[in-house]
N, C-alpha and C positions, 0 to 999 in steps of 0.2 A: 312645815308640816302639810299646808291646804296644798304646796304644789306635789307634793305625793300622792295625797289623796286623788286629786287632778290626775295625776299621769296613769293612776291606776283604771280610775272612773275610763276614761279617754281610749284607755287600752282595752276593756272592757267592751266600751261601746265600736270600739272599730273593730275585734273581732266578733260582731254581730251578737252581743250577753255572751253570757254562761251557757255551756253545755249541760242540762239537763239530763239526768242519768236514768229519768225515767222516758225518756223522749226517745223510745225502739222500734224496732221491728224485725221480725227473721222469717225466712224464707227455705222452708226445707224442700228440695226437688223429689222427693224420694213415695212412691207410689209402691204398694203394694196391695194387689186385689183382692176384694172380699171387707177393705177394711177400709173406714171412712176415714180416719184422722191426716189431719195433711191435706185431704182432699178439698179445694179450696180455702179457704180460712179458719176451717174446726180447730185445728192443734194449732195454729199460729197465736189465735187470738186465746187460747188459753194457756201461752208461754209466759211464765209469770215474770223469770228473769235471766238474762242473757249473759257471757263476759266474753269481752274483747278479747284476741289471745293475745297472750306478751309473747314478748321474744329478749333471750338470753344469748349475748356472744359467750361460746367459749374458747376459751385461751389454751394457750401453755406459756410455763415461764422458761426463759434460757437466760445464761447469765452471762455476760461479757465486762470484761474486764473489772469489775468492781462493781458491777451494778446487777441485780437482777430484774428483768424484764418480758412483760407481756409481750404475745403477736394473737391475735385472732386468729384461730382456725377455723372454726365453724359457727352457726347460730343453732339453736332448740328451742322450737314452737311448744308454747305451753298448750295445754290440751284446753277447751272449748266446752263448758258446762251450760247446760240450759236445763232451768226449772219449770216443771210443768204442775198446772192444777187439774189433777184428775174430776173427773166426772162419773158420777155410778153407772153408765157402760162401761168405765175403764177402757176406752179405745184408745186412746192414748198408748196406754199401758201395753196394750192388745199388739199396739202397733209397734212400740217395739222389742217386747217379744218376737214377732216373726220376722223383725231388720235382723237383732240376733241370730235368730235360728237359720235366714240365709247365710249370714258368717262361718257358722261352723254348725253344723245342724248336729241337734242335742239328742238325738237317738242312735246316730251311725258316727256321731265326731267328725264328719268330712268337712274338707273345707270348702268354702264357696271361692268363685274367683274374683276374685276384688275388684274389675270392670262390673262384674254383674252386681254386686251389694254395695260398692262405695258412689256415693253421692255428690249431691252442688249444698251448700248451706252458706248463704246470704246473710249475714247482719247490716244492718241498715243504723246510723244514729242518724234521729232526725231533732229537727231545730222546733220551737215552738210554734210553728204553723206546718210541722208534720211537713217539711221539705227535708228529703234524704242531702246531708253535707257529711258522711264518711261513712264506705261502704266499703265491707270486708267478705270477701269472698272462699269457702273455703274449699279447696278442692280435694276432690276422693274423700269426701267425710264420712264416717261409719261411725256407730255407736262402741264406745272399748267397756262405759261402764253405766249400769242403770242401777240406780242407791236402790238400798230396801227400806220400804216400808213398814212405818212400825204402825199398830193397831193398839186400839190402848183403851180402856173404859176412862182411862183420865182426864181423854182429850175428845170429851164427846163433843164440842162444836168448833173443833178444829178441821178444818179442810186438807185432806187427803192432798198429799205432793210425789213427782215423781222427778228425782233429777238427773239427768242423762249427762256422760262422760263422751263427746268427740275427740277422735283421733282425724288427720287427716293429714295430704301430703305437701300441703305448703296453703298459706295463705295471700290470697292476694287483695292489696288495698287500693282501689279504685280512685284513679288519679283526675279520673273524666269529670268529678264530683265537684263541682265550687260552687259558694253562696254570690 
């Protein structure tokens, strides 16, 4: 039994503890004028929670001689949620709204072109002294989905949240990254 326990401990400590799932950081590139969030550290540091994206191969099966069987075709990037804590400017909020409205502007339906509204969005997992060890890059990120907001006499000391849906066109995991 103690040399299980040993080999886990061991294992443990050789890859430097446990990863820490509140041990973040995110980096959105994405500027738009008149509106402070994003503009240095405002909306970063009031990103409450982050997710990694997965990835799914998918398949098809074909069947040969007695057996059916897999081949990978392709992979599907799960989309990219980050949680925000509003503040009563709501610039957060403000801000994207008007990422939206570059996408497809909500008075005429046009679309934007996706060099001009898609973005860089950086997650960062950091180690217990806040050194970046795996960093996920996402490229052409745009906003696909911003949750609603519920209002409620219920939940009067509850803090107001906004959680935003990334789309984006591939992700890349930063290999230049070691402890």
């Amino acid at each position: 039994m103690s040399s299980t326990i040993d080999t886990l401990k061991a294992s443990i400590r050789g890859g430097g503890g446990l990863a820490r799932s509140n041990k973040w950081s995110v980096d959105i590139a994405k500027r738009i004028s008149g509106l402070k969030a994003f503009e240095g550290a405002d909306g970063i540091v009031l990103a409450e929670s982050v997710t990694l994206p997965g990835r799914t191969l998918g398949t098809s099966e074909y069947t040969t001689n007695r057996e059916t069987l897999k081949t990978v075709y392709t992979f599907i990037d799960d989309p990219v949620t980050i949680t925000f804590l509003l503040t009563n400017d709501y610039q957060t909020k403000k801000f994207f709204d008007a990422w939206m409205a570059e996408i497809i502007d909500p008075d005429t339906y046009r679309l934007g072109y996706k060099d001009a509204y898609a973005s860089t969005v950086n997650i960062h997992q950091l180690d217990t002294t806040n050194k970046k060890i795996y960093n996920v890059t996402l490229e052409k990120a745009y906003p696909i989905v911003q949750s609603s907001i519920e209002l409620s006499n219920v939940t009067e000391n509850d803090i107001t949240r906004l959680t935003v849906t990334f789309a984006y066109d591939r992700y890349i995991i930063d290999k230049s990254v070691d402890k």
